[in-house]
C-alpha distance (Angstrom), angle and dihedral (degrees) to the residues before:
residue distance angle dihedral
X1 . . .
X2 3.56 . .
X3 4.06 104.5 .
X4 3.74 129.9 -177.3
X5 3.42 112.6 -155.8
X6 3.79 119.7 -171.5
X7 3.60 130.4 -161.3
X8 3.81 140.0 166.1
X9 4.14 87.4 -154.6
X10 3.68 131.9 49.1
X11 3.84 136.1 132.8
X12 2.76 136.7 -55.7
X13 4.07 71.2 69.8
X14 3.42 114.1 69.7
X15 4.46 121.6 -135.8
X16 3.76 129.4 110.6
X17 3.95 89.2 -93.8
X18 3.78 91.4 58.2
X19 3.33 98.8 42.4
X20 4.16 90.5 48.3
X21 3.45 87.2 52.3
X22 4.24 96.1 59.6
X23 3.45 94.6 52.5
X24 3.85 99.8 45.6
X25 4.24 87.3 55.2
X26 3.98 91.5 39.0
X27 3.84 89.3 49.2
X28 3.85 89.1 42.0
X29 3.69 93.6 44.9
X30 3.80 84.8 48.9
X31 3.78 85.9 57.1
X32 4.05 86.1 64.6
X33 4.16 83.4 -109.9
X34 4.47 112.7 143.7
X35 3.83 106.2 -128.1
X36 3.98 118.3 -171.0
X37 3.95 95.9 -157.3
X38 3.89 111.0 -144.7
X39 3.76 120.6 -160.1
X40 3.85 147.0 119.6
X41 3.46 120.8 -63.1
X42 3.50 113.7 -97.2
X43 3.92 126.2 -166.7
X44 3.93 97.1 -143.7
X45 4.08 88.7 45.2
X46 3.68 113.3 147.1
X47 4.02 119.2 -126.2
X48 3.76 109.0 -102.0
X49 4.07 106.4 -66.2
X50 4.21 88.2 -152.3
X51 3.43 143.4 46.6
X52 3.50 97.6 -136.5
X53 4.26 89.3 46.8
X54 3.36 114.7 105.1
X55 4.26 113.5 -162.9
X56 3.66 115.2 -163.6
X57 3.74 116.5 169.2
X58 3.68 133.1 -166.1
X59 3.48 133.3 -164.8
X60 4.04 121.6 -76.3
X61 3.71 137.1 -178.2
X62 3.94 123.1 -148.9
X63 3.73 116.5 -86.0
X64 3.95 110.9 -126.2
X65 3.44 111.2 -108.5
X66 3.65 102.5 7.5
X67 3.72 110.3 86.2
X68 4.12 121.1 -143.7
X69 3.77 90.5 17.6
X70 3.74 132.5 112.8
X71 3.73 147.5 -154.5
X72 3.79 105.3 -139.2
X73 4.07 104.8 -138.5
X74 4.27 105.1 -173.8
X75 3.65 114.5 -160.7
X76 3.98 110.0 -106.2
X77 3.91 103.9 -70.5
X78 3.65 99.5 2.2
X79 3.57 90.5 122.9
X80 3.76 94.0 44.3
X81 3.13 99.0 58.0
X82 3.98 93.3 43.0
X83 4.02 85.3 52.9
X84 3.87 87.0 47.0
X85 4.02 95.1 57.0
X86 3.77 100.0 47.2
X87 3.96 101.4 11.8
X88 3.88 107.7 -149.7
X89 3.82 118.6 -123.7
X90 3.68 87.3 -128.2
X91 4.36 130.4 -20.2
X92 3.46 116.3 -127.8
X93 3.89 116.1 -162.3
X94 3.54 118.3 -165.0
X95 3.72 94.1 -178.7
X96 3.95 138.2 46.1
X97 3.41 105.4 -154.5
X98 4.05 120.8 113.7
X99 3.63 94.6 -71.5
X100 4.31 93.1 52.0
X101 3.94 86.1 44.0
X102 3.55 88.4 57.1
X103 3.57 94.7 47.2
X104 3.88 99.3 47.8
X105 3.67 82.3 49.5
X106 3.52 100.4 53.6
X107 4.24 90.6 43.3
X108 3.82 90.6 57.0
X109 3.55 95.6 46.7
X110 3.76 92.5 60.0
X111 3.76 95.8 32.7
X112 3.90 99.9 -107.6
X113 4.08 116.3 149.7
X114 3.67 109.4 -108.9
X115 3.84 126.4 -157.4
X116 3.76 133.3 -171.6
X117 3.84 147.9 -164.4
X118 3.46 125.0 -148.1
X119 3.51 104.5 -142.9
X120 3.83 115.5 159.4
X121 3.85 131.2 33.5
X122 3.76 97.1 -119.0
X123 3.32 93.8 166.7
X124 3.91 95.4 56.1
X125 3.90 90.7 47.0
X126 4.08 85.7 63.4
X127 3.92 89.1 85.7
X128 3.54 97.8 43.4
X129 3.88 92.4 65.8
X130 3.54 93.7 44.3
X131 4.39 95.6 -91.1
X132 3.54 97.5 106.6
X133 4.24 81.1 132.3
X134 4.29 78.9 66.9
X135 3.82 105.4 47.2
X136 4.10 89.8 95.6
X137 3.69 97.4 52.1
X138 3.92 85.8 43.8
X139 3.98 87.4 59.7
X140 3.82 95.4 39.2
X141 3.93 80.7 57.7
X142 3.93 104.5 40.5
X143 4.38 77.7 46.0
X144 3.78 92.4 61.2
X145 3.34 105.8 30.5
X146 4.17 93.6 59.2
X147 3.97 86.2 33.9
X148 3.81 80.8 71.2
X149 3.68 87.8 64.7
X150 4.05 146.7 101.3
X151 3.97 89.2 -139.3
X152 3.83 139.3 -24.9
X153 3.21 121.0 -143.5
X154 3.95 125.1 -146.6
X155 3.88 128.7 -178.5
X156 3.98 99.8 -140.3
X157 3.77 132.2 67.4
X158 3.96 92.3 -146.2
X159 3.79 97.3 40.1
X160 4.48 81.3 57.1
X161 3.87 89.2 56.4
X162 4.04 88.0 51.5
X163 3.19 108.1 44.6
X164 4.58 89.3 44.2
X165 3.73 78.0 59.4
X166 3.47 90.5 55.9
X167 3.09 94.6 56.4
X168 4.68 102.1 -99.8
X169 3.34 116.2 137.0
X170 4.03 151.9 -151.4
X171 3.88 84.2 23.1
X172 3.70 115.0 174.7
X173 3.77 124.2 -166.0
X174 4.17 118.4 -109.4
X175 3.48 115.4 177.5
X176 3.83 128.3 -166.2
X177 3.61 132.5 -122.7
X178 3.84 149.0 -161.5
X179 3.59 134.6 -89.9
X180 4.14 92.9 -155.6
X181 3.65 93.7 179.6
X182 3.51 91.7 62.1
X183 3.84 101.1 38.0
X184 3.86 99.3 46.5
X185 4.08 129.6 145.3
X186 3.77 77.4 -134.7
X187 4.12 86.2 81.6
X188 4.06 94.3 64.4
X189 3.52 108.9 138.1
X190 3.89 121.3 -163.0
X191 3.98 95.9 -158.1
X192 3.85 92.4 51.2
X193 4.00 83.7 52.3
X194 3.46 90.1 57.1
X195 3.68 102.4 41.4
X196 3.74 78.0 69.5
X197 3.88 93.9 58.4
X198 4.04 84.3 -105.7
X199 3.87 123.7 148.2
X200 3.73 126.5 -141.6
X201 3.45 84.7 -90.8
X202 3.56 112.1 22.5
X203 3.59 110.3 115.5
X204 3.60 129.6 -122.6
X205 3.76 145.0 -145.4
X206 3.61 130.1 -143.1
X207 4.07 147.4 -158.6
X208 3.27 126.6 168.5
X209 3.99 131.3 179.8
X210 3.58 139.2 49.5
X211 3.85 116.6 -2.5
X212 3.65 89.0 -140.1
X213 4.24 139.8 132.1
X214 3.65 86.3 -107.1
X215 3.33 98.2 61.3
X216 3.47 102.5 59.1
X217 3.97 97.0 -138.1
X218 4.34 87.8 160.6
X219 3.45 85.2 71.9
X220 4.02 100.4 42.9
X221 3.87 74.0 51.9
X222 3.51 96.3 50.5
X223 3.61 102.3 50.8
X224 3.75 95.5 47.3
X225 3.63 87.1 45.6
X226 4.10 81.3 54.7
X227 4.01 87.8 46.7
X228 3.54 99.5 51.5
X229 3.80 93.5 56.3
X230 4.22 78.2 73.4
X231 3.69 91.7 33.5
X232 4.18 107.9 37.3
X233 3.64 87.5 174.6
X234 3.63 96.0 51.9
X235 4.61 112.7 115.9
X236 3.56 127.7 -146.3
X237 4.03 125.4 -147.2
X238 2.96 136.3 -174.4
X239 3.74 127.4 -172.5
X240 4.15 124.6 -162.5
X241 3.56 145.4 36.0
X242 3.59 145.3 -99.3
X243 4.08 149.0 124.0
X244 3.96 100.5 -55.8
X245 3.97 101.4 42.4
X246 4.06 93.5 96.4
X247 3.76 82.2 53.3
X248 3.71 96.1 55.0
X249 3.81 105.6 37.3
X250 3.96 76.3 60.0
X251 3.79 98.8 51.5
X252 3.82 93.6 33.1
X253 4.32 110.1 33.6
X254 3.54 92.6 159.5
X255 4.03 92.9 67.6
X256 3.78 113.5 87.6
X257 3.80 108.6 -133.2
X258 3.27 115.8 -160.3
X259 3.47 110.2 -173.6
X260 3.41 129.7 -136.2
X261 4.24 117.2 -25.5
X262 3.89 131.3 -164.9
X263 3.67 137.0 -150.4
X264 3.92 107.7 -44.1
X265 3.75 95.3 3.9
X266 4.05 83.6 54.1
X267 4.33 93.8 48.3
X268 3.99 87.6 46.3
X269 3.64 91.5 54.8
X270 4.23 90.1 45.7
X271 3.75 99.6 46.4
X272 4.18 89.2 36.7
X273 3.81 88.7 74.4
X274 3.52 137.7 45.5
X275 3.75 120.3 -138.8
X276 3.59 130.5 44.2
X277 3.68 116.7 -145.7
X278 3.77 110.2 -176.1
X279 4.34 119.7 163.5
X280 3.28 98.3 178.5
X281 4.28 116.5 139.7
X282 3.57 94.2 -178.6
X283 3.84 113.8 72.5
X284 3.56 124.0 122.3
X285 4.30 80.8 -159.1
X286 4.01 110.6 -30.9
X287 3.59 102.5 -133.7
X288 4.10 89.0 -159.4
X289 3.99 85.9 70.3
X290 3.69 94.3 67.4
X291 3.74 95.6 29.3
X292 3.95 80.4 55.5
X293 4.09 99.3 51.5
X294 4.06 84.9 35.2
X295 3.92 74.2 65.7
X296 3.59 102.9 49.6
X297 3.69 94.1 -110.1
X298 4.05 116.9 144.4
X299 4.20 95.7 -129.4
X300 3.61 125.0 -150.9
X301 3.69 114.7 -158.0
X302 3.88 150.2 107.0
X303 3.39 137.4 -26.2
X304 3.97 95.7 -121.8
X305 3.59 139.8 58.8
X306 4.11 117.5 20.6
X307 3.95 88.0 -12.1
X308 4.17 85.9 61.5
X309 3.96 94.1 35.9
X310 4.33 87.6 50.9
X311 3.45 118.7 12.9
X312 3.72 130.8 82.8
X313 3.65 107.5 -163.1
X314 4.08 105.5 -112.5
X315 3.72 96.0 7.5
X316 3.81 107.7 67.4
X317 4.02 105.5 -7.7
X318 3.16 137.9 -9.3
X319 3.90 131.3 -95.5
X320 3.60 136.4 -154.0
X321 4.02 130.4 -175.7
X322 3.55 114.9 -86.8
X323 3.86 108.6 -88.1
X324 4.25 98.3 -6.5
X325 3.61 96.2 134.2
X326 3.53 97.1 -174.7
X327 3.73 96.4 51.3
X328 3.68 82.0 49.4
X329 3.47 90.6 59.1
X330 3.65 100.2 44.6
X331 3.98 91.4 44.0
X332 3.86 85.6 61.8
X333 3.95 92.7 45.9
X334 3.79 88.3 48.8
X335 3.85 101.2 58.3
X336 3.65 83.0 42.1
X337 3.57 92.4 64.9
X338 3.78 95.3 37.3
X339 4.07 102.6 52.1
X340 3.77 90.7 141.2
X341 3.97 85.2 81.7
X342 3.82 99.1 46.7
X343 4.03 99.1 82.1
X344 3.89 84.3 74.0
X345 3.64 96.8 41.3
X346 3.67 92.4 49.9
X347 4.01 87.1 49.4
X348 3.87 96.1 44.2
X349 3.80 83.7 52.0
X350 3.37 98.1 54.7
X351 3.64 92.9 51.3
X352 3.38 90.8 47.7
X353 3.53 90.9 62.7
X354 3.93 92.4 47.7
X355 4.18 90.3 63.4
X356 3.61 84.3 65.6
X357 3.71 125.7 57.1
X358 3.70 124.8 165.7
X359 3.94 93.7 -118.5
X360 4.08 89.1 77.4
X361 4.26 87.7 56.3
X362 3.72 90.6 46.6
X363 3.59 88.1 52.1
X364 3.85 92.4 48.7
X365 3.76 90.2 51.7
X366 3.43 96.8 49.5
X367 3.62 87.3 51.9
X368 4.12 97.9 52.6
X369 3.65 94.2 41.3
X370 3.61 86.8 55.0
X371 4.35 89.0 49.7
X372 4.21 80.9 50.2
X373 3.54 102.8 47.8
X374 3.96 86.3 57.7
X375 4.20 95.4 57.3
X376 3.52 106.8 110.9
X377 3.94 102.9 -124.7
X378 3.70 114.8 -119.2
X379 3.88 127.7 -145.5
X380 4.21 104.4 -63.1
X381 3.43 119.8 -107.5
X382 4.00 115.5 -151.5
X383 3.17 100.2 -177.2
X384 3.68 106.1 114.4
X385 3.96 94.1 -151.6
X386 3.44 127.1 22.8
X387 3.69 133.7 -129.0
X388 4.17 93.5 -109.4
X389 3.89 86.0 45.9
X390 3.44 91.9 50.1
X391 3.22 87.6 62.2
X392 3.53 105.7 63.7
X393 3.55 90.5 52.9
């Protein structure tokens, strides 16, 4: 097939979205499938990695608040016309911003099949930068806009029930999976330890992703700060970027942050420490939990999203209720204290991870994009709400 996927994120930039988004089109290029790649323009963007890749950029401004990334803004018809010259088989938009309203737009106009994924809980985000007042019209939006589609796909079990209560549908489930060549205990590296102040055997704490309000990184914080008051030598990492680091290393100078780390750099940093502590309640999946037990790390986290799809509590992670900060808390103080049981943790993680490699959700996408491309495309609707959504607003 000729598919068009579009995308307001992709590397060089570095988030789980972005990252998703390279190894569906590899995997789909693999397949022998054309893809015309549509995203921002980016200044550090590669030349086209494939012959049958096409790249076409459009214009983006920054996004407030989230450094490196863009809103793509097309010119009036741009995409029309490039749908028009080489029409797709089906678009795929992994992103509603400006840039995937254009595109669904533009695809229903001339009668293409479009597909989506819903990737990030915009709507929950609203109250962590002070919008809470917003988070329903978010939702009416992120309703319509993959209403308008032949499928969505969505990589948790739970997060489906939600969002069919909310109203979304013809959801299909798309997991994730992990690249275990890349993520591998095998990349432990004893200098990087110690560039942390950490001894042979000194264990270490971890975070990695956005360093962001809705991530909740003062509590990962918090609870190793809790654990270490059993463990005084115990280190805390943490690896990315984002609007509230300068505020942290301030509150918290005794937490190595590391910045943001790529490819190799990245797995050395994952299988160079031991435990994962990640808070967050607002993950659609959290790519960094299976990246993390790919690793051999024993992760501490949620009950929900990739913790619920891969963890059993005890066995190869640990789990916490959704939300129960204290428990959180004490769950992190408690493997602290009991680090004779990790070895097998760490193992069963890692071959938890193994069971589920990324060629088995390639395959699954290829599959439903193939089910979407054959919905015959009804009249387009442009209106960006409709008259029974309005109503719930």
């Amino acid at each position: 097939m000729h598919i068009a996927l579009v995308t307001e994120t992709y590397p060089p930039e570095v988030n789980g979205v972005a990252m998703t988004n390279q190894r569906l089109v590899r995997g789909l290029l693999a397949k022998g499938h054309r893809i015309t790649l549509i995203k921002p323009r980016h200044q550090e963007a590669p030349p086209a990695e494939h012959a049958s890749l096409q790249v076409h950029e459009v214009f983006g401004i920054p996004i407030p608040n989230y450094a490196g990334l863009k809103l793509g803004l097309p010119r009036p018809g741009e995409l029309e016309r490039l749908f028009e010259a080489d029409k797709p088989d089906i678009v795929h938009v992994a992103t509603e911003g400006p840039l995937g309203f254009s595109s669904l737009r533009s695809a229903r106009k001339l009668r293409i099949p479009v597909s989506s994924t819903f990737h990030t809980n915009f709507q929950d985000y609203c109250a962590d930068y002070g919008a809470a007042f917003a988070a329903r019209w978010m939702m009416a939006y992120l309703r319509w806009f993959h209403n308008q589609c032949a499928l969505t796909t969505v990589p948790d079990p739970s997060l489906i029930q939600r969002l069919e209560k909310d109203g979304v549908q013809r959801l299909q489930m798309l997991g994730r999976g992990a690249d275990t060549v890349l993520f591998s205990p095998d990349k432990r590296d004893p200098e990087l330890r110690r560039s942390w102040g950490a001894a042979a055997h000194s264990p270490v704490a971890l975070y990695v992703g956005r360093v962001a309000a809705e991530k909740d990184i003062p509590l990962t914080l918090e609870a190793w700060a809790a654990a270490r008051k059993h463990c005084p030598e115990l280190k805390m990492v943490v690896v990315g970027d984002g609007p509230v680091r300068k505020k942290l290393e301030r509150q918290w100078p005794e937490v190595h942050f590391a910045g943001m780390r790529y490819d190799e750099d990245l797995a050395r940093h994952y299988a160079s420490a031991d435990i994962f502590i990640f808070a967050s309640t607002s993950e659609t999946f959290g790519n960094v939990v299976i990246e993390a037990m790919a690793s051999g790390l024993a992760v501490i986290t949620y009950d929900y999203a990739a913790g619920k799809q891969f963890i059993q509590s005890g066995s190869n992670g640990h789990l916490v209720s959704l939300a129960d900060r204290q428990a959180f808390i004490q769950c992190t103080e408690s493997v602290i204290q009991e680090q004779s049981k990790m070895p097998p943790i760490r193992a069963a993680a890692r071959a938890t991870a193994i069971n589920y490699p990324w060629s088995a959700t390639i395959d699954r996408f290829n599959h439903l994009l193939q089910k979407a491309a054959k919905t015959e495309q009804t009249t387009p609707q442009i209106d960006i709400v409709s008259n029974s959504e309005q109503s719930t607003l």
